[in-house]
Each structure stands twice: as C-alpha cells, then as structure tokens.
C-alpha positions in Angstrom: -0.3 -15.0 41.6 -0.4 -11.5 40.6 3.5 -12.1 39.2 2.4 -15.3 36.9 -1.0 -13.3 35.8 1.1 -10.2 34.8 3.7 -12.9 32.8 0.9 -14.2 31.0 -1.0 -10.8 29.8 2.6 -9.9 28.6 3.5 -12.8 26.5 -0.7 -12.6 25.2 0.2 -9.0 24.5 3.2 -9.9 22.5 2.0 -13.2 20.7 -1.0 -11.1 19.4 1.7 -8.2 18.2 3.3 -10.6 16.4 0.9 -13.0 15.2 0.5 -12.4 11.1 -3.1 -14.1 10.0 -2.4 -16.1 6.8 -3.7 -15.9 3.5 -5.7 -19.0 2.8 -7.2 -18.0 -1.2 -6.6 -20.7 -3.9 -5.0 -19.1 -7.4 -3.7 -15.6 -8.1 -6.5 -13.4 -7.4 -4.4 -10.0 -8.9 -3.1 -11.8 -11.9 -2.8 -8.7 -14.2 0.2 -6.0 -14.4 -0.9 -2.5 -13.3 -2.1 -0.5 -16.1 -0.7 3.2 -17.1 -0.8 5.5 -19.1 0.4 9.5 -20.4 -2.5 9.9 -22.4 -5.2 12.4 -22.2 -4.2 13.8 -18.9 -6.0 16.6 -17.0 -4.2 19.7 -15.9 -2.9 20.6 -12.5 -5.2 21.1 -9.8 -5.8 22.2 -6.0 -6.7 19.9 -3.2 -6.5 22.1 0.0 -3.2 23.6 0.6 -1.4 21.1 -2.5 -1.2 21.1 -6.0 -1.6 18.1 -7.6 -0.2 17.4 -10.8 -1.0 14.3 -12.8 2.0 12.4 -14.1 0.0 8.9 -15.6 -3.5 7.5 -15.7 -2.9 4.2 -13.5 -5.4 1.3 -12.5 -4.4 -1.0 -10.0 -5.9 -4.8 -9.2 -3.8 -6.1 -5.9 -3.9 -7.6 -2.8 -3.1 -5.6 0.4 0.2 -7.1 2.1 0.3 -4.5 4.6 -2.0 -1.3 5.8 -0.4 1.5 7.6 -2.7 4.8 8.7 -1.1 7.8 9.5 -2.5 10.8 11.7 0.5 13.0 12.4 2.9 13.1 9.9 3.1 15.9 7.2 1.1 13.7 4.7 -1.2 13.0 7.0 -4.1 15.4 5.5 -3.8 13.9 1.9 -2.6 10.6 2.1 -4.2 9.2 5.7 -3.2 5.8 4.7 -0.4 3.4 3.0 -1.2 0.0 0.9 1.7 -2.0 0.7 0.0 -4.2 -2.1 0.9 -7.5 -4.3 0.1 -8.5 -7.8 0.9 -11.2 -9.9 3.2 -13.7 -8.0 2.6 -11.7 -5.1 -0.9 -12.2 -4.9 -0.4 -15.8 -4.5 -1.1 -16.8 -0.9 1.7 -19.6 -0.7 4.0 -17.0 -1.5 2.6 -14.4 0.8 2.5 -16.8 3.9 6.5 -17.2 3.2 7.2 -13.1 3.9 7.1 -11.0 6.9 5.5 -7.2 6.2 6.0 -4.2 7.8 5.3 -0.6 7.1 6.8 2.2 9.3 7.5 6.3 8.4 5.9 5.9 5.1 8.4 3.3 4.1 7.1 -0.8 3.1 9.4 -3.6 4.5 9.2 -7.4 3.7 11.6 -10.2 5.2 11.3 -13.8 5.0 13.2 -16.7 6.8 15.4 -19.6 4.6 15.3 -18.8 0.9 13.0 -16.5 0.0 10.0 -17.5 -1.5 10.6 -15.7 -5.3 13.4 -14.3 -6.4 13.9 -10.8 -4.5 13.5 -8.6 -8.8 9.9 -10.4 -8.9 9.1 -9.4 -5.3 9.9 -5.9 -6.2 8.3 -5.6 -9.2 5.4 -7.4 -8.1 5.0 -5.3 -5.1 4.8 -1.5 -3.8 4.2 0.6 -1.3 1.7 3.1 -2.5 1.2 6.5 -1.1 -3.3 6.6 -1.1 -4.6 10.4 -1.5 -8.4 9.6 -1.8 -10.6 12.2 -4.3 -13.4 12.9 -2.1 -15.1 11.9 0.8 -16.5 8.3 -0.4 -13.0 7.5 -1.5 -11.4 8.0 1.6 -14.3 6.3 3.9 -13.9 3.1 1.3 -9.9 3.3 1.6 -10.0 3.6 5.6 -11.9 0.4 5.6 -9.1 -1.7 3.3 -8.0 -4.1 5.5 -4.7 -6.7 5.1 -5.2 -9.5 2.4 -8.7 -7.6 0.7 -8.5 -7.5 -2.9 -8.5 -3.8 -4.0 -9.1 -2.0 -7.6 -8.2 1.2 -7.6 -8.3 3.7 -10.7 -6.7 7.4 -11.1 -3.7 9.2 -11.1 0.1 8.9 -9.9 0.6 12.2 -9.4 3.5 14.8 -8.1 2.1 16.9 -5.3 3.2 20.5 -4.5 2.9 22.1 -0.8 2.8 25.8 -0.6 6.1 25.6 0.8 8.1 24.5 -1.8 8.2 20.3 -0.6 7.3 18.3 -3.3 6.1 14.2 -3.3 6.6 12.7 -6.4 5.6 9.6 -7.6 7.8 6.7 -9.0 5.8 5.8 -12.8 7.6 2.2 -12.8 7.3 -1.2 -10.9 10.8 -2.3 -10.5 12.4 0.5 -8.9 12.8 0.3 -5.1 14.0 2.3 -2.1 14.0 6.6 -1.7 11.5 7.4 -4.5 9.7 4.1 -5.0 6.2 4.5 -4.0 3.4 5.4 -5.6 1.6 8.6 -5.0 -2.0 7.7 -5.9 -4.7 10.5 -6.3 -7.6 7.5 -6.1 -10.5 8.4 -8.0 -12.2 5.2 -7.5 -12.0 2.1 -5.3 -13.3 -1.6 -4.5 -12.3 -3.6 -2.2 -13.1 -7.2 -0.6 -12.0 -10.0 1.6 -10.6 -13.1 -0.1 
C-alpha cells in the first residue's frame, strides 16, 4: 500500500513539474514592435555597487512566456528576476500553446514538437529573454508579482552595467540577434502588468 501511494505522489509530483497551463486569449494582445531610442539620454549613474550606463530609451508591450527568479547568482542583487517575453506573432496564444519554454542560468529556451509553429527568424525576433533591474522599490514589488502569460508594459533603459570589479553586462539594442549577448538588460523605470 505504502509502495502504490509513494508511485502515485511521484508521478503527481512529475505531471505537475511538467504540466504547462495554456494560453486561452483571442487576438494578439502585444501587437506592436518594441520601441527605442538614442535620444535624449541621461548620464551614467550608481545603483549600489554598479554603474549603470544608459545605451537606449526602450518601451516594451509583451506577453510573459516564461518567469525565472534568481537569489544566488551574481545578478541576483539587480536583476532578481528574468522575463522571457513575446510580441507580435508571439503574443498569439495558438502560437504559444505550440512551444515549450524554459529559462535556466540566465539563459531563455523554447522547443516545440513537429514543425514549429512560425518560422524559427520570427520566433527570435519576436521574442527575448530580458535581463529586469527594477528602479526602486515599487518596481521591483510589481516585477516580483509578473507571472507566466500576464501582459506587461514596461518603459526605461537597456543599459550596460559596470561592477566595481571590472565585469560588465551589456545589453543587446536589437531584436533579431540571439544566443551569448542577446538579452536585454532593462533598468525598468515603470511597469504594468495583468492576466489575459
């Protein structure tokens, strides 16, 4: 008894692990491209033991593919959490319900079973991972309450960040680049977010 009780926590356990809610919204909620611009930028500044300088204006409308909070790592004390997000055809629910999505050491993953779903140049540059580095205080309690498939807006600054130690995080300024060096690095000045 104790055998078959233990079996069926385990395969509970594992279905729950793997068991993606989908995305059940009508349209393309995130229709529009990411805005950005050079102009009018602010200086460099300090944020703790970083100085962050701003590279582009940027203003984001998406939907959250994945969520990944991190404690540990480096980052951890600027950027407590990653957005894998989707915009455009990528906001599309028929489209997201067709990929799998992962998000592990600060990297975003998507796989898909068949044929994928769009062709894999629109699900790049429809898509990133996105390095969040709230402003203050009611940035960051907003961001650590993002969940998967919200709709988020988002306005600030991709920005290169400088550790007293010489490591530097820089963010990518375009949408179809992927792998080493493709995320955005997002000082968030602002945020909304809600459930579709």
């Amino acid at each position: 008894m104790k055998r078959a009780l233990f079996w069926l926590v385990l395969i509970a356990v594992i279905v729950a692990w793997r068991y993606e809610p989908r995305a059940h919204w009508r349209g393309m909620p995130a229709a529009h491209e990411p805005w950005q611009t050079t102009d009018n930028l602010p200086p460099p500044f300090r944020s703790g033991a970083v100085t962050i300088t701003p590279l582009a204006r940027y203003q984001i409308t998406a939907v959250v593919l994945s969520r990944d909070r991190y404690l540990f790592d480096q980052s951890a004390d600027i950027a407590p959490v990653d957005l894998a997000l989707g915009w455009g055809p990528m906001s599309v629910a028929g489209t997201i319900n067709e990929l799998k999505f992962s998000q592990s050491g600060r990297w975003y993953f998507y796989q898909w079973n068949g044929e994928p779903p769009l062709e894999t140049a629109a699900i790049v540059s429809h898509s990133a991972n996105t390095h969040c580095l709230p402003a203050d205080a009611k940035v960051r309690r907003k961001l650590l309450n993002v969940s998967r498939h919200d709709l988020v807006t988002m306005e600030g600054f991709l920005v290169e960040v400088h550790r007293d130690n010489g490591n530097v995080w820089r963010s990518s300024l375009t949408r179809d680049d992927s792998g080493g060096g493709a995320c955005e690095v997002f000082w968030i000045t602002k945020i909304d977010a809600h459930s579709l």
